[in-house]
C-alpha positions as CSV (number, residue, x, y, z in Angstrom):
1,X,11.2,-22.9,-2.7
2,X,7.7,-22.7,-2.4
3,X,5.0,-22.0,-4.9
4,X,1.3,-21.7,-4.5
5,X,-1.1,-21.5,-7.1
6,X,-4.0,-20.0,-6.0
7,X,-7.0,-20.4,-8.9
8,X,-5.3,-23.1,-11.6
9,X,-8.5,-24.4,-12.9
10,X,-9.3,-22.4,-15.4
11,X,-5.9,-22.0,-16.9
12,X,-5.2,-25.8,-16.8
13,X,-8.2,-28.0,-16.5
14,X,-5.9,-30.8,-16.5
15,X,-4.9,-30.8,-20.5
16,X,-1.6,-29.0,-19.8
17,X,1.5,-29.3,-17.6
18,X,2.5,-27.1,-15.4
19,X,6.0,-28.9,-15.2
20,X,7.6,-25.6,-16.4
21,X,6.4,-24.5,-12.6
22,X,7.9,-27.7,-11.1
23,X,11.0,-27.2,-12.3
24,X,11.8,-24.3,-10.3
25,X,10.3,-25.3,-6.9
26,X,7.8,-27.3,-4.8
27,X,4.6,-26.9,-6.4
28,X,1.2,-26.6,-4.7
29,X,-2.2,-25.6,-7.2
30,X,-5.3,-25.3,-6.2
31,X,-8.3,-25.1,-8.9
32,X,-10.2,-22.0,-6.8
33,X,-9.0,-20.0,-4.0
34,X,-11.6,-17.6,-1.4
35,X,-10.6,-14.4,-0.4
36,X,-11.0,-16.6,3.4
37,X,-9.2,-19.3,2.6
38,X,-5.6,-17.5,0.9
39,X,-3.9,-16.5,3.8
40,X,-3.9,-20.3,4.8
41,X,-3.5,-22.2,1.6
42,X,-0.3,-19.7,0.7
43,X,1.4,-20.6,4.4
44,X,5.2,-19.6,4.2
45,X,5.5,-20.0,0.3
46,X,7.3,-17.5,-1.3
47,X,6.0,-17.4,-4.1
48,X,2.2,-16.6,-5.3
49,X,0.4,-16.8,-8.6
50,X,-2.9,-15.8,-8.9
51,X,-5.1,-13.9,-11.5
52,X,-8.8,-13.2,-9.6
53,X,-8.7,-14.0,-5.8
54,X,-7.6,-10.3,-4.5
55,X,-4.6,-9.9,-2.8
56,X,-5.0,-6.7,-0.6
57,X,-2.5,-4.5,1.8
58,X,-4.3,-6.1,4.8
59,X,-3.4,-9.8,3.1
60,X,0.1,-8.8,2.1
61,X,0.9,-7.5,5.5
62,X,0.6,-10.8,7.0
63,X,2.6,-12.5,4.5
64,X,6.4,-12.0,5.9
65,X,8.1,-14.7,3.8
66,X,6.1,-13.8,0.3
67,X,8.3,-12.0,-2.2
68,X,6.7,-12.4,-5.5
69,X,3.1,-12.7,-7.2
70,X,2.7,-13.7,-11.2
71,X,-0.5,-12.8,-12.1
72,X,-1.3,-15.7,-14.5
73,X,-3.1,-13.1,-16.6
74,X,-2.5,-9.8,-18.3
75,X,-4.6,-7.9,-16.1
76,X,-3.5,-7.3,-12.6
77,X,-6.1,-5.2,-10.9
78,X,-7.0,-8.1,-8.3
79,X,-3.4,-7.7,-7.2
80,X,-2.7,-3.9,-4.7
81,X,0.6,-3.8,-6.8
82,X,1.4,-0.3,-4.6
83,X,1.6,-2.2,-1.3
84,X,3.2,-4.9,-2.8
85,X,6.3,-2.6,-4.0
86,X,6.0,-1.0,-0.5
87,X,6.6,-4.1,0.7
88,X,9.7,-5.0,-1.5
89,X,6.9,-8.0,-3.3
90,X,7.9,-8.0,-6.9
91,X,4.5,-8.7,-9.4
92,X,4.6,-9.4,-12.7
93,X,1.6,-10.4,-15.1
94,X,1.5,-12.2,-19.1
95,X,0.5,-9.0,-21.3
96,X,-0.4,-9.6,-24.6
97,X,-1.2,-13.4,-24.8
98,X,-4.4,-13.8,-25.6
99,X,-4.9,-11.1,-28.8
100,X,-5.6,-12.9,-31.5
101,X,-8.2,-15.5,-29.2
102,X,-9.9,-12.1,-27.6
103,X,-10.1,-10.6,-31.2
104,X,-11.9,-13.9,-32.8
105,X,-14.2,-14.0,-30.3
106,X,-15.3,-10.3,-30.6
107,X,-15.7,-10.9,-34.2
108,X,-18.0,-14.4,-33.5
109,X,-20.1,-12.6,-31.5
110,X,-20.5,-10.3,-34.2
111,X,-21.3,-12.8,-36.6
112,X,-23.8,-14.2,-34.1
113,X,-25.6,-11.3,-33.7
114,X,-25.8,-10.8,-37.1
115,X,-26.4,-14.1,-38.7
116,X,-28.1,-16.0,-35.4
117,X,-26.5,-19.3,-36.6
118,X,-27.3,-20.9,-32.6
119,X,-30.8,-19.6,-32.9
120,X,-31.2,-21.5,-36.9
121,X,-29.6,-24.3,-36.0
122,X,-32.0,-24.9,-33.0
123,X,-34.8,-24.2,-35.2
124,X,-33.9,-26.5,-37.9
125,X,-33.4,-29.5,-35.0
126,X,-36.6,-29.0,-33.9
127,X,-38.1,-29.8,-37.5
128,X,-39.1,-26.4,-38.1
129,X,-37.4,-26.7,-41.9
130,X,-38.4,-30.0,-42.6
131,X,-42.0,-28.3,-41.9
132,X,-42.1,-25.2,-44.2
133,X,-43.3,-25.6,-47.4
134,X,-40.1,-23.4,-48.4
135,X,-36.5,-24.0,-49.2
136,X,-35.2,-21.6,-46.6
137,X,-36.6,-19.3,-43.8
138,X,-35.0,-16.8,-41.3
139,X,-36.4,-16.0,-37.8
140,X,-34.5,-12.9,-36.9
141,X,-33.4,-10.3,-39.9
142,X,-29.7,-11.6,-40.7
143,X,-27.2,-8.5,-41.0
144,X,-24.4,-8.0,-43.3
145,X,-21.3,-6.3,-41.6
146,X,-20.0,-5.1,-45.0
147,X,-20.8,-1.5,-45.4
148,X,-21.4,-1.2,-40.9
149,X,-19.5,0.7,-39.0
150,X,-16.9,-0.6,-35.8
151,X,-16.4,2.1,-33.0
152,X,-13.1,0.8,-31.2
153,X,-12.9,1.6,-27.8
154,X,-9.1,1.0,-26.6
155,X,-6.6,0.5,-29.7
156,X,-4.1,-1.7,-28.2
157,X,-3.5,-5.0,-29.6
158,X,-6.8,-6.9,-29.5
159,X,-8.2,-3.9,-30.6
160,X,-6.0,-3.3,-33.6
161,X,-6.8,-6.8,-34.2
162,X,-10.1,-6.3,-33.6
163,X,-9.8,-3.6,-36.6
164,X,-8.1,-5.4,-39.4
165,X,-10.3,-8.3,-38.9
166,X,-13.2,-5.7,-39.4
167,X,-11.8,-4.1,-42.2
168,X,-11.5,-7.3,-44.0
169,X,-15.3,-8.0,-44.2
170,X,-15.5,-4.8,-45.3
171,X,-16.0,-2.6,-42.3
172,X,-15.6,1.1,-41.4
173,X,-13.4,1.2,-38.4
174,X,-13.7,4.1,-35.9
175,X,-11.1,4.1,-33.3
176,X,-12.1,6.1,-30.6
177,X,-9.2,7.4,-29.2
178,X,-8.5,9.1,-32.7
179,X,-11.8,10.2,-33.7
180,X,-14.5,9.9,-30.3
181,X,-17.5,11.2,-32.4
182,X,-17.6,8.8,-35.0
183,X,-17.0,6.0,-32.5
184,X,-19.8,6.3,-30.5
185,X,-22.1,6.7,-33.3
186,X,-21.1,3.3,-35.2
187,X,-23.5,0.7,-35.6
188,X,-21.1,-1.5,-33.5
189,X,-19.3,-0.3,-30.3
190,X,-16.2,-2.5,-29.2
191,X,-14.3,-2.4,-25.9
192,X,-10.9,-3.6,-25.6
193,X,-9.8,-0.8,-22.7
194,X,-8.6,-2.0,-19.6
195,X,-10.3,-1.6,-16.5
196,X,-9.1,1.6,-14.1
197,X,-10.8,3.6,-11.5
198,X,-11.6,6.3,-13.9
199,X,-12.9,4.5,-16.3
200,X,-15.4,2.4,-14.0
201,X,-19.2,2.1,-15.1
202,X,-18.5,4.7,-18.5
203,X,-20.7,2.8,-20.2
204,X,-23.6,4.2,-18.8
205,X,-27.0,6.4,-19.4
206,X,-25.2,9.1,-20.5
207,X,-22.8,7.5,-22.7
208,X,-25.8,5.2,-24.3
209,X,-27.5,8.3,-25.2
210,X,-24.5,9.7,-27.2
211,X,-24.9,6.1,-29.3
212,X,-26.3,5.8,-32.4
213,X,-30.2,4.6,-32.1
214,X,-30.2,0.4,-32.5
215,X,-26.7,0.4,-32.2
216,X,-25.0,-2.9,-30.5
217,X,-22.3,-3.0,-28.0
218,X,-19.4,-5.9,-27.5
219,X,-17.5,-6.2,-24.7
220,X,-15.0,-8.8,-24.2
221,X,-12.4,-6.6,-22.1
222,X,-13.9,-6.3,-18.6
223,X,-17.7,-6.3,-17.1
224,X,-16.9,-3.2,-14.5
225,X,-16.4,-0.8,-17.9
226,X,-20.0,-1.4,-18.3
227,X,-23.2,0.2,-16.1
228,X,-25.3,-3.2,-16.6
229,X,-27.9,-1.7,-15.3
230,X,-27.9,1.0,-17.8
231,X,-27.3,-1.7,-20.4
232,X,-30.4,-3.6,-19.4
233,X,-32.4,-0.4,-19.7
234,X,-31.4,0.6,-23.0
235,X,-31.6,-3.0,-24.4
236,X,-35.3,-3.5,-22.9
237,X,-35.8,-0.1,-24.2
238,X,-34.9,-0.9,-27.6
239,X,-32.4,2.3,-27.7
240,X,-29.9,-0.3,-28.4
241,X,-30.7,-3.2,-30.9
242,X,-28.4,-5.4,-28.9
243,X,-25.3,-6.3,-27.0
244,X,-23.1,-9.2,-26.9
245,X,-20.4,-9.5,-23.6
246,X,-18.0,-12.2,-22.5
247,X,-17.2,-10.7,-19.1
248,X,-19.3,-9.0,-16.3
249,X,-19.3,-6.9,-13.3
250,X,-19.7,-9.8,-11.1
251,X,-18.3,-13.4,-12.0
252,X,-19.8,-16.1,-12.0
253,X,-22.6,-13.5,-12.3
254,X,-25.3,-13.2,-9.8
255,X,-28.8,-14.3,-9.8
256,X,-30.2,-11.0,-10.1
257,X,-27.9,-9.8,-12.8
258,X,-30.4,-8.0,-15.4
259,X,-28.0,-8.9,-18.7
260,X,-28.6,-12.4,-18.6
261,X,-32.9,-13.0,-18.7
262,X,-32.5,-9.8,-21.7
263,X,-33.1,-12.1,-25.1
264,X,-31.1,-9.1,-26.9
265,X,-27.9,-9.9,-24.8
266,X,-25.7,-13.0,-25.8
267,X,-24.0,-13.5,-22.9
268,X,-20.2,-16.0,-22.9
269,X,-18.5,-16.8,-20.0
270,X,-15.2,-15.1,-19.9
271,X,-14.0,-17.6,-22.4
272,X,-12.3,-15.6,-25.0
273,X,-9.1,-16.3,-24.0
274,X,-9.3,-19.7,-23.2
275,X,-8.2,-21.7,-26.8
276,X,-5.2,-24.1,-25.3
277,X,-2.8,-22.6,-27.4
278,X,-3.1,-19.4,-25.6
279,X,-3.4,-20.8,-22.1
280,X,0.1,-22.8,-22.7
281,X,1.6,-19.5,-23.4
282,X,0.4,-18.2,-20.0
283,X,1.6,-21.6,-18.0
284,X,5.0,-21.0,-19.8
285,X,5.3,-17.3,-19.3
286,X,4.6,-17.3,-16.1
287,X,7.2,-20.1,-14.9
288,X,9.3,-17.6,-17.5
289,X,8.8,-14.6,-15.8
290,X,9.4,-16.3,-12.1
291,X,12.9,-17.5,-13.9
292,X,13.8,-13.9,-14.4
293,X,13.3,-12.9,-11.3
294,X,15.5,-15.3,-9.0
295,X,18.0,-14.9,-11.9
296,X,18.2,-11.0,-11.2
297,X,16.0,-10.1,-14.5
298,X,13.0,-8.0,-14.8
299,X,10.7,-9.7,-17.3
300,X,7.4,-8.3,-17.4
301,X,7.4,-6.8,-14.0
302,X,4.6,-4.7,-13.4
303,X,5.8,-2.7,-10.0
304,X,8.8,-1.2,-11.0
């Protein structure tokens, strides 16, 4: 049996194993795979994992001998999981892997915004303390989250998470599925919703007006829930105080993207969920998952 990994590098750099894979069939990874390039680099392997380059009804169709895609994440919108179960393809993904990584990294980018320990730490290299003729010095206002409010868009895991973590330093946590109002007029705005058609772009004008003046935003659930363009506006603006994201629209982002010059946006890239420990949970599960399926199981299929 062949396998065909089409984008490995970022789930294993080379400081795991993906012997988990090997043990179930001939192996082939590659660290990056173009939309150009799949149909060739996948061949007659029957098996495909993948988590960005998109597999399409026109790709699938010329696949004969394919009969099952992992998704080596928990989303799967790269993946036209419709003509795959027209097609009798089976897909599966890894849901829920990454929750407590996604969650601390929303909450650092909090902090960062709040107490702008990058920013200090830079200043302080560059003698600026040994300098001032006091004992201590801030260059932006530092924050304290006690006593703010968290608006929580999409309470699944992470963003339960996401809440208790809050909560403990002393947050009010508005979860806007329960209460919309008092969401979108917290001092923070969170997104942990996944990405659909419908929700495409809601973060936009309209929605930024509804926000509380000097408000921030965090997003570390996907770049397409957010008009960046709107963003930008409201951040050069000053409508919004700030925002901090670890995913955008377009990634690697391009070079007219008008988040990243904006000295009000901190900007990561898509690195929340990358801690080891969580990317050996996704190298297991999906060798797991594959497993299940040639033994007759369904474990986290995502087409049935």
């Amino acid at each position: 049996m062949k396998i065909v990994i089409f984008d490995g590098h970022t789930i294993n750099p080379g400081d795991l194993s993906w012997e988990a894979l090997e043990a179930i069939g001939d192996l082939t990874v590659y660290d990056a795979t173009a939309p150009e390039e799949a149909l060739s680099r996948l061949g007659d392997a029957e098996i495909l994992m993948t988590s960005k380059c998109p597999i399409t009804r026109e790709f699938l169709k010329q696949c004969p001998k394919l009969k099952y895609i992992g998704s080596t994440a928990t989303g799967y919108n790269n993946i036209d999981v419709e003509a795959a179960k027209e097609l009798g393809i089976a897909v599966t993904n890894v849901p829920a892997y990454s929750t407590e990584a996604v969650a601390q990294h929303t909450i650092s980018l909090m902090l960062e915004l709040c107490n702008h320990v990058g920013l200090h730490d830079a200043s302080v290299k560059s003698g600026e303390w040994e300098a001032c003729k006091y004992f201590c010095y801030w260059k932006e206002p530092v924050l304290l989250l006690s006593g703010k409010s968290l608006g929580i868009i999409g309470y699944g895991q992470i963003g339960r998470k996401v809440g208790q973590i809050a909560s403990a330093l002393g947050m009010k946590v508005n979860v806007y599925s329960q209460d919309r109002e008092a969401a979108v007029k917290s001092d923070f705005v969170t997104l942990h919703c996944p990405l659909t058609k419908e929700n495409t772009g809601f973060i936009n004008d309209e929605f930024i007006r509804e926000m509380k003046p000097g408000a921030v935003l965090i997003n570390t659930a996907r770049g397409g829930l957010i008009d960046e363009a709107a963003l930008a506006r409201a951040l050069k603006s000053g409508r919004l105080k700030a925002a901090a994201v670890d995913v955008l629209a377009q990634e690697p982002p391009a070079a007219d993207n008008p988040l990243v010059p904006l000295p009000n946006c901190i900007i990561t890239p898509h690195l929340a969920w990358a801690p080891k420990e969580m990317r050996q949970v996704v190298c297991q599960t999906i060798a797991d998952n594959l497993q299940s399926y040639l033994d007759g199981g369904t474990l986290n299929r995502v087409d049935l």
